[in-house]
C-alpha positions in Angstrom: -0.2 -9.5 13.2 -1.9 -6.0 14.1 -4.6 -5.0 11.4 -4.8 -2.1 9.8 -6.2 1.0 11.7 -9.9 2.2 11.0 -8.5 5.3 10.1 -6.3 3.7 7.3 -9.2 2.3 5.8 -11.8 4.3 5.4 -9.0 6.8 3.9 -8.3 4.4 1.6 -11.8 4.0 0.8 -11.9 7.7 0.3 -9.0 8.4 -1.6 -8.7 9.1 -5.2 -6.9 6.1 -7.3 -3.8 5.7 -7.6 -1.4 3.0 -7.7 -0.3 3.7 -3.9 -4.0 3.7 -3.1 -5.3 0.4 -5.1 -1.8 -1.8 -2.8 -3.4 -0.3 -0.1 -6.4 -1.8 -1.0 -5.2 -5.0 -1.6 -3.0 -5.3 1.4 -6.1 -4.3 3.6 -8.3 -7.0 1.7 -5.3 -9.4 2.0 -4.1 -8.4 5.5 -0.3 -7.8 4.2 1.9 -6.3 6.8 2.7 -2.7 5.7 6.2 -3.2 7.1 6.4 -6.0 4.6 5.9 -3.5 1.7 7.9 -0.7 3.1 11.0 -2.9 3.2 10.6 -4.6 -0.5 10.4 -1.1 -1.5 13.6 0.6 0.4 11.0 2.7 2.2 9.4 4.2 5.7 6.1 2.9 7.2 5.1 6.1 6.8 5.7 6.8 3.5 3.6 3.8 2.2 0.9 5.1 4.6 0.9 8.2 2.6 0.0 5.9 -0.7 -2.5 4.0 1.0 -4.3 7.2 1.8 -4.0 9.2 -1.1 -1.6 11.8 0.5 1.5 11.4 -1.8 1.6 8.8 -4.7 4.6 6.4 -5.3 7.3 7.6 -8.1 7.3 6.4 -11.3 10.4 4.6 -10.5 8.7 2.3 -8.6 5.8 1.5 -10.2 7.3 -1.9 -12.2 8.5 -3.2 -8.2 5.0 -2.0 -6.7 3.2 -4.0 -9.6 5.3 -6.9 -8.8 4.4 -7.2 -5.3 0.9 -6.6 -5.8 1.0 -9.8 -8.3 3.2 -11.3 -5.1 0.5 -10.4 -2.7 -2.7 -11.3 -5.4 -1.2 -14.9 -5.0 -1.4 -15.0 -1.2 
């Protein structure tokens, strides 16, 4: 598995919290494969990249599913 890119992280570090922002914490900590997330959510790479970093933040829609996998991932 790649990692996760230095630039990824230290945005993450940066970014104000949010739900996107605290999975992309955990899947950095837990080395989860973003690819992984993007297709249990129906969603680009790119677009959970923009959570991770703080750019956008995830629709209220998803939050119940993002929770869940977060629990999924917190088990790992």
């Amino acid at each position: 598995m790649r990692g996760y890119s230095q630039f990824i992280i230290e945005a993450n570090e940066n970014a104000e919290r949010s739900l996107g922002v605290d999975l992309g914490a955990l899947c950095i900590n837990k080395r989860y494969p973003v690819t992984k997330v993007a297709e249990k959510l129906s969603m680009s790479r790119q677009g959970i990249y923009d959570w991770f970093t703080g750019k956008s933040k995830p629709a209220k829609s998803k939050e119940e599913l993002i929770k869940s996998i977060m629990r999924e991932i917190n088990e790992l």
